[in-house]
C-alpha positions as CSV (number, residue, x, y, z in Angstrom):
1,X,70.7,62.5,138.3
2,X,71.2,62.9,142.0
3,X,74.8,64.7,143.5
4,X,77.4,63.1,143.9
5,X,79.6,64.6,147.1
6,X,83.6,64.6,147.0
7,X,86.7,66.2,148.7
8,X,88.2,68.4,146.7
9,X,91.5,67.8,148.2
10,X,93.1,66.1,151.1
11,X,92.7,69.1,153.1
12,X,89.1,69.7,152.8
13,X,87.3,68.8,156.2
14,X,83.9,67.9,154.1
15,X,83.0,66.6,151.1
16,X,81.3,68.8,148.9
17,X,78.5,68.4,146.3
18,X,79.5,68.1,142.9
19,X,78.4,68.0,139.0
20,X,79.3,63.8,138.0
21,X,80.7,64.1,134.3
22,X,80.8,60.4,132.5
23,X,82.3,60.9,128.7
24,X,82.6,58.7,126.4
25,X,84.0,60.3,122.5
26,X,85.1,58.4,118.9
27,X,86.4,60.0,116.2
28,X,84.6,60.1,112.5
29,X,87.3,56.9,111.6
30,X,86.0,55.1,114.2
31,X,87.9,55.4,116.9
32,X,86.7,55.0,119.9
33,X,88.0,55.8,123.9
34,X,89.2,52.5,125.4
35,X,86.9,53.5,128.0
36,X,84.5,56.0,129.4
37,X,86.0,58.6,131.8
38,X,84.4,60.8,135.1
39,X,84.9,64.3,135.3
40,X,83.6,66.0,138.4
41,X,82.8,69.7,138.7
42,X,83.1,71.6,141.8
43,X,81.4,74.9,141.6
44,X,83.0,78.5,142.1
45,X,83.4,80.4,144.9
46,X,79.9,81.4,146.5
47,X,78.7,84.9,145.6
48,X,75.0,84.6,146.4
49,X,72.8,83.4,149.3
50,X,69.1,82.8,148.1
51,X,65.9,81.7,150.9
52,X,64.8,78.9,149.9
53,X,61.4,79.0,152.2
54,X,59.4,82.1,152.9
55,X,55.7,81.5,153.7
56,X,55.5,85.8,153.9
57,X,53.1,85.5,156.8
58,X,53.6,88.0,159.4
59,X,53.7,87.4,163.1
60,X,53.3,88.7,166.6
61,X,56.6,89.5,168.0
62,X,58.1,86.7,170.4
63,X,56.3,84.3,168.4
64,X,57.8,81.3,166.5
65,X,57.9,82.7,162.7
66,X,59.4,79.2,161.2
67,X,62.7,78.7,159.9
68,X,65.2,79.8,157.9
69,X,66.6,77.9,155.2
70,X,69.3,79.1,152.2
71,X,71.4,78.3,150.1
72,X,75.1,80.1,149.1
73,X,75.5,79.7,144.7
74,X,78.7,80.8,142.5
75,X,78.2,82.8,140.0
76,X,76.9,80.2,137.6
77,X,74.1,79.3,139.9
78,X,75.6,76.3,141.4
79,X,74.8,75.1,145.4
80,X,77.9,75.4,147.1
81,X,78.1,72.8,150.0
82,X,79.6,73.1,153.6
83,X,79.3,77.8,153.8
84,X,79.5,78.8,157.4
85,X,76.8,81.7,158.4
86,X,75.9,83.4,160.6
87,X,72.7,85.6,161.4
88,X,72.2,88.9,163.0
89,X,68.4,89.7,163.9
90,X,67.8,92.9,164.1
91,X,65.3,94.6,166.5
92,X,62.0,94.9,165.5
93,X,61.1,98.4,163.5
94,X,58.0,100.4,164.1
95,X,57.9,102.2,160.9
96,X,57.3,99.0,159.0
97,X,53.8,99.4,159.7
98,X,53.1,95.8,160.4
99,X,52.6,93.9,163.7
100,X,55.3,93.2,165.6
101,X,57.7,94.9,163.6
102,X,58.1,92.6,160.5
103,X,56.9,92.7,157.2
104,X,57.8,90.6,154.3
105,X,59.8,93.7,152.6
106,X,62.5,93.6,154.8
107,X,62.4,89.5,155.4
108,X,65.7,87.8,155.3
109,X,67.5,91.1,154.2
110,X,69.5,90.6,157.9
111,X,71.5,87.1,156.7
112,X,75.4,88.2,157.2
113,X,77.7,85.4,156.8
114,X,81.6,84.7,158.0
115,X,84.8,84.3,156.4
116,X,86.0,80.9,155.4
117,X,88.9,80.1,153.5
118,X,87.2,80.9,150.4
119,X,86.7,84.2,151.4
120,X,83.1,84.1,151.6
């Protein structure tokens, strides 16, 4: 099923991805809902950011490397939409014993992120 993407509330500058619930219940005597209704779940606030590409080659410093793409998940493992980040490279380290100071060990491990008003 693909997402479905909401406002929360009023104030909410972007919608944001949701879980699309359609239920539908009867009772054992037969009695049924008049109609089906939609629930939609928003997830929780984000706890985790997980890469979602790595290739772990290794390049030559000043060299393009690729991208970087995450995602921020709640603690269920839900994509939460609209996270602000931000990244911090870090200069390259000689004692990683690869060229140009990167290795796949310490790939990614730089991703900080800013405050919003989830407190993520």
């Amino acid at each position: 099923q693909a997402p479905v993407y909401r406002k929360r509330s009023a104030g909410d500058r972007y919608a944001r991805q949701a879980g699309r619930n359609v239920v539908d219940a009867a009772l054992v005597n037969d009695v049924h809902l008049l109609a089906p209704f939609t629930v939609y779940g928003f997830p929780d606030t984000p706890v985790e950011l997980v890469k979602t590409h790595e290739d772990g080659e290794t390049k030559s410093i000043l060299s393009f490397y690729g991208f970087i793409a995450v995602k921020a998940l709640d603690k269920y493992g839900n994509p939460v939409s609209n996270v602000e980040l931000g990244l911090t490279a870090l200069p390259p380290d000689p004692n990683t014993g690869s060229r140009g100071g990167h290795s796949r060990r310490n790939a990614g491990r730089d991703l900080s992120h800013k405050s919003n008003s989830q407190g993520f």
